[in-house]
N, C-alpha and C positions, 0 to 999 in steps of 0.2 A: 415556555414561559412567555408572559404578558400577548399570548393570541387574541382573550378578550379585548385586549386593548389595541390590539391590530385589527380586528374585527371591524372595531368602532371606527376606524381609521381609513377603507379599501372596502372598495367595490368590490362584489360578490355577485354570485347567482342570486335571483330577486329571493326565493325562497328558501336560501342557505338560513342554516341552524346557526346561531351564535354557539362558537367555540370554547365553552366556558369549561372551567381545570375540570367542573364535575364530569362535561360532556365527555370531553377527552379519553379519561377515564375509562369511561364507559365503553366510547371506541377502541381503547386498546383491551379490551377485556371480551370483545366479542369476536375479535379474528383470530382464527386457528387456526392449525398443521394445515388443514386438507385445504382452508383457503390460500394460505402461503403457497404450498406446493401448487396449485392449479395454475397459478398466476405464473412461479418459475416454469412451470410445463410450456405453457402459451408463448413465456419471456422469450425461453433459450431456444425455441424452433425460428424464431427470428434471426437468430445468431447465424453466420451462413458456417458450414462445418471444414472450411477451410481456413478458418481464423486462430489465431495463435492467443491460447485464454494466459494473459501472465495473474502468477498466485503471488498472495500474498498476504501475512497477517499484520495485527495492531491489536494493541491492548489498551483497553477501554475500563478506569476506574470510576468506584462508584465508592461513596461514603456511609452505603444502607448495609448493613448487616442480615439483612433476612431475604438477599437476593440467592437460591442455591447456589447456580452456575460461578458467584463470586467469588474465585477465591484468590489467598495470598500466591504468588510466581513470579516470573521473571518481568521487570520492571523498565522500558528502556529507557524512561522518563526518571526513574529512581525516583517513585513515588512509593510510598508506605502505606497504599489500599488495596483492598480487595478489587479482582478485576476479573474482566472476561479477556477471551481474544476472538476477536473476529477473524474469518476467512475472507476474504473477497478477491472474485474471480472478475477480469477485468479483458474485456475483449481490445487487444494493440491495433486491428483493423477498422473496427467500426466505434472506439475509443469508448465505449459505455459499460457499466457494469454489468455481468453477465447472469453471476449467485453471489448469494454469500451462504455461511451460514457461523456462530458461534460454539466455540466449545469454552471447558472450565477452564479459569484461570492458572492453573498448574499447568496445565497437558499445555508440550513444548512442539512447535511449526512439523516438526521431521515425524510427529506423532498422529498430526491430521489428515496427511495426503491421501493414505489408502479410502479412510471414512468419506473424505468431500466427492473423489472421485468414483466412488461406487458411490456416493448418491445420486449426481449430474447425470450417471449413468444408466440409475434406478428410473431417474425424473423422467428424460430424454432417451428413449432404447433410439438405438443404431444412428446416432449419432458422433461422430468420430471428428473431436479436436486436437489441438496440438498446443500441449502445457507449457507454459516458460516459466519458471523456480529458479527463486535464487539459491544457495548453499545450506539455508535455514533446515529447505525441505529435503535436504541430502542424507541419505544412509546405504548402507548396500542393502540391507532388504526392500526399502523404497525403490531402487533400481532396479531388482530382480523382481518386485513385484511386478513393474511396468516393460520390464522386457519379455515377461513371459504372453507367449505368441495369444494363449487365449484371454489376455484382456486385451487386447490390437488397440494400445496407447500411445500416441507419438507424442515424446517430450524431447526437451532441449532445458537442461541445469546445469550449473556451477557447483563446484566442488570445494568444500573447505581443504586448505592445507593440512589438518587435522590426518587428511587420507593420507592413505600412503601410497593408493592411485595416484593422488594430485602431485604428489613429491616426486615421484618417480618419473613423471613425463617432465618434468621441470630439468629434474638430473639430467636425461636425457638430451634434451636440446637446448641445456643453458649455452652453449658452446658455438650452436650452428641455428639461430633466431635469428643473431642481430643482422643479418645479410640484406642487399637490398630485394634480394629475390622473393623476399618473404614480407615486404611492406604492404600494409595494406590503409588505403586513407581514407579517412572518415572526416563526415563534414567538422568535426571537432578536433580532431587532431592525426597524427601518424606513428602506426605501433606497428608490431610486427608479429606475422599471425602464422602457423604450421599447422597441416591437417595431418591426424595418424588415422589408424584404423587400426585399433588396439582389440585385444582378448579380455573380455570380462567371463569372470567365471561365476557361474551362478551355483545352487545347492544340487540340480539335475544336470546341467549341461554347461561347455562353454561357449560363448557367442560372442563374437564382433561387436564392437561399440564405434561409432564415430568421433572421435576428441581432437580440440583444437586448441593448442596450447597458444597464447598469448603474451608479450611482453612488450609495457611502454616504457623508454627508454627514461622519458620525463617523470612518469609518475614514480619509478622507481626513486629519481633522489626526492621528490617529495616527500617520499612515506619513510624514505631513510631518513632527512631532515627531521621528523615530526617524531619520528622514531629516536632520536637523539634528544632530543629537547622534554620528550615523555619521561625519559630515564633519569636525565638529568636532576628536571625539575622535582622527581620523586625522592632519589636521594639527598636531597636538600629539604624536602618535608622529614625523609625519614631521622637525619638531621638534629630536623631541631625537634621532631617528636616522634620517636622509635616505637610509639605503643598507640599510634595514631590508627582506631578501628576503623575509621572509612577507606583508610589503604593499606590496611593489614596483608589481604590478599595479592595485591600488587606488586607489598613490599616483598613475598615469600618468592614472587616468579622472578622479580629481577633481582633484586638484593640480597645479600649478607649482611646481618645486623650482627658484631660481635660485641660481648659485652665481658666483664671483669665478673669473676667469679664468687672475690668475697663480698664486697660489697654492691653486686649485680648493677653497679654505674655502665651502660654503655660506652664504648668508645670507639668504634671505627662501624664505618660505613663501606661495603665495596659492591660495585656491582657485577653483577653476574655474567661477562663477556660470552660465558658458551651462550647462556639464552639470546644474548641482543642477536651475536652473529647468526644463529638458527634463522628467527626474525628475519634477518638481511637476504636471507636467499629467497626468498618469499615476495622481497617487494617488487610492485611492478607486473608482478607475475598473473595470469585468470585462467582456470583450464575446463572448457564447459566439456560435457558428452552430450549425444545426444543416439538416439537410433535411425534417425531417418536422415540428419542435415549432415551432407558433406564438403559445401562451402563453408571457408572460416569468416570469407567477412559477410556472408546473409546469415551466417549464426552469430556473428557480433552484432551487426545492426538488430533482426528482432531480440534478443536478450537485453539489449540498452534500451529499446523500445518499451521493454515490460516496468519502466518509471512510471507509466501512466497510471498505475495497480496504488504506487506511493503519492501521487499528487490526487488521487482520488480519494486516500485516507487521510490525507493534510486537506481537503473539501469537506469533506466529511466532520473531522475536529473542531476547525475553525470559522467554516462559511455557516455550518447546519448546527454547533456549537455541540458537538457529542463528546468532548473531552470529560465530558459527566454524565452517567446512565439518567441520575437523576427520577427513578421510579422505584416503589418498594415490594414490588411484585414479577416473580418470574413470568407470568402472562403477559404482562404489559411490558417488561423489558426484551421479551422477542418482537412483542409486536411496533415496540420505539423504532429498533432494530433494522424492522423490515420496513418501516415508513421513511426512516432514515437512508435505507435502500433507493426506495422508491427515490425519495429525493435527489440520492447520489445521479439516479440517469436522467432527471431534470438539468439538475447542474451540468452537468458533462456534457448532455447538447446544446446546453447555453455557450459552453465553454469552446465546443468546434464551433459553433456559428458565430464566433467569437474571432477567434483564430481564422476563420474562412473572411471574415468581412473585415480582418485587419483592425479590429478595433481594440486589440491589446495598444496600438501605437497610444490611443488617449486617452484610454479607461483602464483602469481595474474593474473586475469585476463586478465589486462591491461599489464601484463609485459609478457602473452603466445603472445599477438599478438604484442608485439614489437621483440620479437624473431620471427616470423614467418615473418615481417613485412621486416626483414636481408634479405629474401631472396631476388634474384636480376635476373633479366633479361637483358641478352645484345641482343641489336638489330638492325644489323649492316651489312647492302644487303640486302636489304628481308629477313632477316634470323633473326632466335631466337634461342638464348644461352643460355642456364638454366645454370649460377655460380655454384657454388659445393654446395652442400646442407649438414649444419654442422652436425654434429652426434646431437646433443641435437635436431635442428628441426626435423629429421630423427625418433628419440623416440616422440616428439612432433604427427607430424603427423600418427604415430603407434598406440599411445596412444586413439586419435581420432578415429581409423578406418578409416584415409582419404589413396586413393592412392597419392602416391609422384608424384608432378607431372613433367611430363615431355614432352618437344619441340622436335620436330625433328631439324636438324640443318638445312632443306631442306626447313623446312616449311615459308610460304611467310608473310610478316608482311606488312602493312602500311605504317609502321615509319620508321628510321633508327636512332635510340636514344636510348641511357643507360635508364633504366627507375628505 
């Protein structure tokens, strides 16, 4: 949206095409499979193969109904469109994005793992990373896929309570965590960490896993607190309206709605104590596995590490504005897709060299390239004026390592317009 008008606005290469909606267009309608892939071929041999890739999806609505891949699914936004979900694979060591790729909007995170990573692996042969997943992409066939010896995968995932893996190591050493022997401190806070070396059984064989069960002692009353106040506040909606469809479902897992038979008046509300206390043994609690990491606190540091995967799909939303596909064609919605890609590792080394030159202490992001955005070109005869460049852009671009730049007053332009 409005690039003609940025166009008009920003020095370009002298013989740049004006970016008009038709152009666009156009551009998105002439790149393919075979050029996307050549590109990730080139990307990911970059990548050094001792990097720990963290996954992770996002769902991405659109308002066009004639996009295939769009469909109705799981919504975290609680939005009522058609959507896709993006994959995107996010390297924690050199912090840029790595792949991505999109599936349909039905097909749920724990459904894409096998398909992403037989492609990377399609892309890139004999290349050997090391996956970080959150619980989304958890299932035991997902695990037994990646333990089995002939795909040589090293991953490290979290495990929904759901399991009965995850419950069971919980049972186990709810008892003997909280010891100081077992502290482990992170620049953020101190939890208490145990390593097992447990039996997973797969469909052929059984084999060893590494798990490291977790507990912080704070976040537990947290989530107990929050856990209290959820219940609470719900049975007082259910309350004042027992046939309330936005918490139907909510009401059915914690609540009892008892109502009178003849004339079907509700009248008692209770809630459902086995489920909160279930809930309550849970809180606090994280149990990753992994096949290769036998340290709990270098498998808690890179696994808190793999946020970088989530601040890159909140870049992505809000810096590069994809919270809407915003195209009416499956061609051009891979191809937004993959220029949105492209962008994301713009962004992201703006964003270390950001962080490296400490200029989060006086910018935002958005507020370094609105200062930089001041500077001005005049261009007036064939000639080009570089305006005074303030002291603040001056440290700006120092800070960077960029040279300042500069025009000859000689040098010949196109145009003859302020820009």
């Amino acid at each position: 949206m409005y690039c003609k008008e940025w166009f008009a606005e920003t020095e370009t290469f002298d013989n740049a095409k004006i970016l008009t909606s038709q152009y666009i267009s156009r551009i998105l309608e002439e790149i393919d499979d075979s050029n996307r892939n050549d590109f990730f071929e080139q990307w990911i041999k970059n990548i050094n193969e001792s990097e720990y890739i963290a996954l992770d999806i996002a769902s991405i609505s659109s308002y066009s109904e004639l996009l295939e891949g769009c469909e109705f699914g799981y919504n975290i936004d609680h939005e009522k469109l058609r959507q896709i979900n993006l994959c995107m694979l996010f390297g924690e060591g050199c912090m840029l994005p790595v792949y991505e790729k999109f599936y349909f909007g039905s097909i749920h995170d724990v459904s894409t793992l096998k398909t992403t990573i037989d492609e990377i692996k399609s892309i890139v042969q004999n290349t050997k990373f090391h996956f970080v997943m959150d619980k989304g992409f958890f299932s035991k066939n997902n695990i037994d896929k990646m333990l089995d010896p002939n795909e040589d995968i090293k991953f490290l995932i979290s495990i929904p309570f759901t399991s009965k893996f995850a419950k069971t190591q919980i049972e186990r050493e709810r008892y003997n965590i909280d010891k100081l022997c077992n502290t482990i401190i992170t620049s953020n806070d101190t939890i208490r960490g145990i390593y097992r070396l447990r039996s997973w059984k797969t469909e052929n064989r059984d084999t060893k896993i590494h798990t490291h069960i977790f507990y912080n002692p704070l976040k537990a009353i947290t989530e107990k607190n929050e856990l209290y106040k959820f219940v609470t506040e719900l049975r007082d909606e259910a309350v004042k309206d027992p046939d309330n469809k936005v918490l139907e479902k909510q009401f059915k897992k914690y609540l009892v709605i008892k109502k009178e038979t003849e004339n079907n008046n509700y009248c008692s509300v209770e809630i459902r104590e086995d489920i909160v206390e279930e809930k309550l043994t849970t809180c606090g609690w994280m149990v990753l596995i992994s096949n290769y990491i036998e340290d709990s606190k270098k498998a808690l540091s890179i696994y808190r590490d793999k946020d970088v995967v989530e601040k890159s799909f909140d870049r992505l939303k809000n810096s590069l504005d994809f919270n809407r596909l915003r195209v009416h064609g499956d061609t051009r919605m891979k191809n937004k897709i993959f220029i949105g890609f492209l962008s994301s590792i713009v962004i992201s080394a703006i964003h270390q060299k950001m962080i490296s030159a400490k200029l989060y202490k006086k910018y935002t992001m958005h507020e370094l390239v609105l200062k930089l955005k001041k500077l001005k070109i005049t261009k007036v005869r064939q000639k080009k004026i570089l305006q005074p460049i303030s002291k603040e852009q001056r440290e700006i671009f120092k800070s960077l390592s960029i040279a300042l730049p500069e025009f000859s007053s000689q040098e010949h332009c196109s145009r003859a317009e302020v820009v």
